[in-house]
N, C-alpha and C positions, 0 to 999 in steps of 0.2 A: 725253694732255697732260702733258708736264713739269712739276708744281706749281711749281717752282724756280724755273724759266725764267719764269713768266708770274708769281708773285710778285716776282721782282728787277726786273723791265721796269716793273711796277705802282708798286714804289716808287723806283726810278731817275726814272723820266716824271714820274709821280706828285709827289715830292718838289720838282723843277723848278717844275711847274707851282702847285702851294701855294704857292710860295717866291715867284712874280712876281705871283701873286691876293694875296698878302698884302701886299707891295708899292705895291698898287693902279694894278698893271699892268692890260692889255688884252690879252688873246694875239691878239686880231687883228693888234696891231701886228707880231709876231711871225710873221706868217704871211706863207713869200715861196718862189713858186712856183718863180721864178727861180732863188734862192738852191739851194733843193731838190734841184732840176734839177742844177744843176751840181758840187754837192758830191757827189750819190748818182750820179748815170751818169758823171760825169767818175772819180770815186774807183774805179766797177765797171770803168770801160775801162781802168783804169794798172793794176788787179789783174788783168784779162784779159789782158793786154800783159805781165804778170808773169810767169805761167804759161803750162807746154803746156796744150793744147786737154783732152786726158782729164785734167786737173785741175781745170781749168773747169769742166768738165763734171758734176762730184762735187756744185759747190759749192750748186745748188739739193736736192740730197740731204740736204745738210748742214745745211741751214735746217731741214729737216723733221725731220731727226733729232734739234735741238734742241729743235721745239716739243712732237715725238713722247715722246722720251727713247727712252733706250734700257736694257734690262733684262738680267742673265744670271741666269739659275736657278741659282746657286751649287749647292746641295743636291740638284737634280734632276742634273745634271754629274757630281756623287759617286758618287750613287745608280747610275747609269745606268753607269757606268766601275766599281763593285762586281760589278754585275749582268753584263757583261762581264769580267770578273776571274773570275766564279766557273764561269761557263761555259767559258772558257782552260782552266781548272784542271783540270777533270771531263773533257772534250773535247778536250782539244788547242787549238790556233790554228786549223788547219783549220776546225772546225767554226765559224768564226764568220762562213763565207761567206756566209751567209745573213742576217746580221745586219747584213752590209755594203748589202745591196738595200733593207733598212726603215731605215735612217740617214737624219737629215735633214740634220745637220751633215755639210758639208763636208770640214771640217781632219780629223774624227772617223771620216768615209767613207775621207779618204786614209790617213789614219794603220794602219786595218784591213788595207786594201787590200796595203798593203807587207807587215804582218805576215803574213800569210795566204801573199802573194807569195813569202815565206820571205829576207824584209831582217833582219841582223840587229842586234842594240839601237843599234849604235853609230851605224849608217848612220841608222835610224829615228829616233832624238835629234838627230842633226845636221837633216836636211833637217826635221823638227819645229819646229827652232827657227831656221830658216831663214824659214819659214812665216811663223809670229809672227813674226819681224822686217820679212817684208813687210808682214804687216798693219798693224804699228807706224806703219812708215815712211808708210801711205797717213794715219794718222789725225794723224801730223802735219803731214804736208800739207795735212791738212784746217785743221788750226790755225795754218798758216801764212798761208793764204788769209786770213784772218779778221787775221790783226797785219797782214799788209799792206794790208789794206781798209784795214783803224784808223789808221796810218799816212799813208796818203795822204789822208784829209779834213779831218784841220783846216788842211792845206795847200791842199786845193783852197777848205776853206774862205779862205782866204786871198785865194785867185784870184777867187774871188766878189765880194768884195769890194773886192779892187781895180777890179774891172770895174764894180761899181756907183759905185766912187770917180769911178771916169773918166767915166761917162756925170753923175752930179750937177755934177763941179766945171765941165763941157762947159757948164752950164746956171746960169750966174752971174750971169743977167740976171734969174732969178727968184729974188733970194733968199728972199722968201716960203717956199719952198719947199723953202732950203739946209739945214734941221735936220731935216724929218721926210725928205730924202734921204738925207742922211748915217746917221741911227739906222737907217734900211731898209738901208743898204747893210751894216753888219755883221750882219745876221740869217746871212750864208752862214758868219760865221766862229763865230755859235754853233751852226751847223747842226753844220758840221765838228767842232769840239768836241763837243759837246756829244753830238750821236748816238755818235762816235766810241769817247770814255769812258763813256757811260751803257750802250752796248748793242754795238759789236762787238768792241772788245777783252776784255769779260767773258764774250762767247761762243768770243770764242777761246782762251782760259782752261779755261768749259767743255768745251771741242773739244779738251783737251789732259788733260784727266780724265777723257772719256770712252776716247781712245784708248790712255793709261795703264792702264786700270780693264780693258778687253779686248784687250790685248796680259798683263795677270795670269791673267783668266780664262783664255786659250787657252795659256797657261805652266799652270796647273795642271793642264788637259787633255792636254798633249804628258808631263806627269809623267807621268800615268793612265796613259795608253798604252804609256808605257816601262816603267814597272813591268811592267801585263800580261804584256807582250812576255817581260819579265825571269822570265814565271812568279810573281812575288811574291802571298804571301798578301792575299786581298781586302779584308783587316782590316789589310796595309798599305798596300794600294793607298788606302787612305779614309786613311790617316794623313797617307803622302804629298802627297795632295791638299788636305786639308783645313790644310797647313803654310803653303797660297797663297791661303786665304780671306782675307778682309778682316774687321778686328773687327767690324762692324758687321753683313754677313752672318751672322756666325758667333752672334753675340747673337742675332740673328733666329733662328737654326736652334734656338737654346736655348732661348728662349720658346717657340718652338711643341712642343718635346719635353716641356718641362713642362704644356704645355697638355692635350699628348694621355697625361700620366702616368696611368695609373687612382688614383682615390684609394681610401681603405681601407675594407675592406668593411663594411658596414652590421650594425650587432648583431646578435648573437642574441637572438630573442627567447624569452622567459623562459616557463617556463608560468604565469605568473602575469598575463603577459601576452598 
């Protein structure tokens, strides 16, 4: 579970809902099925209608990945692209045929693949960063999805609303009735608002830092690999790499190096002791 995501939702909701209790509101009065309906499946079908079908098709991926999050092992990436670097080095490229069958990365299984296959750096760097730019291209898509949800509901909130308009003022023989219609009938246009800016345009946001964050990662990776390829000492294969961390990985990597420092050894003890 994403802490982030389910902290921002807690207080986005959260805050709302304090804000009308203090008030001395009634969130019943707030509650409208109709409204619901028509701002969330009307808003899902104009984004469906937006997009081809395999981008639709992402978009319940997408939900999950937000609540999931999503992680890179910065330091395990280094490590692991050293560890490949020093065997290059000893062995040749050939020998890493082997290394290619126990890969679980993908971009990392092709990138082997070509070397081995005897690509040289230049072809290997081009179609690398070909690669990452597909994967880019898919993560903002994914964050496109998500502005254009946001987008179209305080509009359809709109349309909710008007159609609750129409159905009340239809009904002018009850005015008893004319005020607790009318305040129901913009419940669709806080729907729209309000779900809109509280939660999917900040997810689309999110969806646009996550696909930034691993279009870096796999840029620091297609480094790794070119170096390799280049022959380059494994000691600059980690420089290289490590030139595409992010501060805050890299502070991470730092704390735990001091964690695991030995500290100094213990006196000697004295004969008198």
């Amino acid at each position: 579970m994403d802490k982030a995501t389910l902290l921002g939702l807690l207080l986005a909701f959260g805050g709302v809902v304090l804000g009308v209790a203090l008030e001395g509101g009634h969130l019943s009065a707030y509650l409208s099925l109709s409204s619901f309906l028509i701002v969330i499946i009307g808003s899902l079908g104009a984004m469906v209608l937006a997009f081809p079908m395999h981008d639709v098709i992402r978009f319940g991926q997408c939900c999950l990945v937000i609540f999931r999050g999503v992680k890179h092992d910065w330091e395990s990436a280094v490590r692991h692209m050293m560890d490949i670097a020093t065997q290059a080095r000893r062995n040749g490229v050939l020998s890493l045929e082997p290394t290619i069958k126990e890969e679980k990365d993908d971009f990392v299984k092709s990138g082997l693949r070509m070397m081995v296959d005897g690509a040289d750096t230049e072809v290997l760097e081009h179609v690398l960063d070909q690669k990452v730019e597909s994967r880019h291209y898919v993560g903002k898509q994914n964050e496109k999805m998500f502005e254009v949800l946001g987008g179209f509901m305080p509009t359809l909130g709109i349309v909710g609303t008007v159609t609750s308009l129409i159905h009340v003022l239809g009904n002018l023989s009850e005015p008893d009735k004319l005020g607790s219609g009318i305040a129901a009938a913009f419940t669709a246009t806080l729907y729209g608002v309000g779900i809109a800016n509280l939660a999917v345009l900040p997810i689309a946001a999110k969806m646009r830092a996550i696909a930034q964050e691993e279009a870096t990662f796999y840029r620091m990776v297609a480094a790794g690999l070119v170096a390799v390829q280049s022959g380059d000492n494994p000691l600059w294969v980690e420089q290289k790499m490590r030139a595409f961390v992010p501060a805050h990985e890299a502070a991470k990597t730092a704390r735990a190096a001091v964690g695991k420092k030995p500290g100094p050894p213990p006196p000697a003890k004295t004969a008198a002791a």
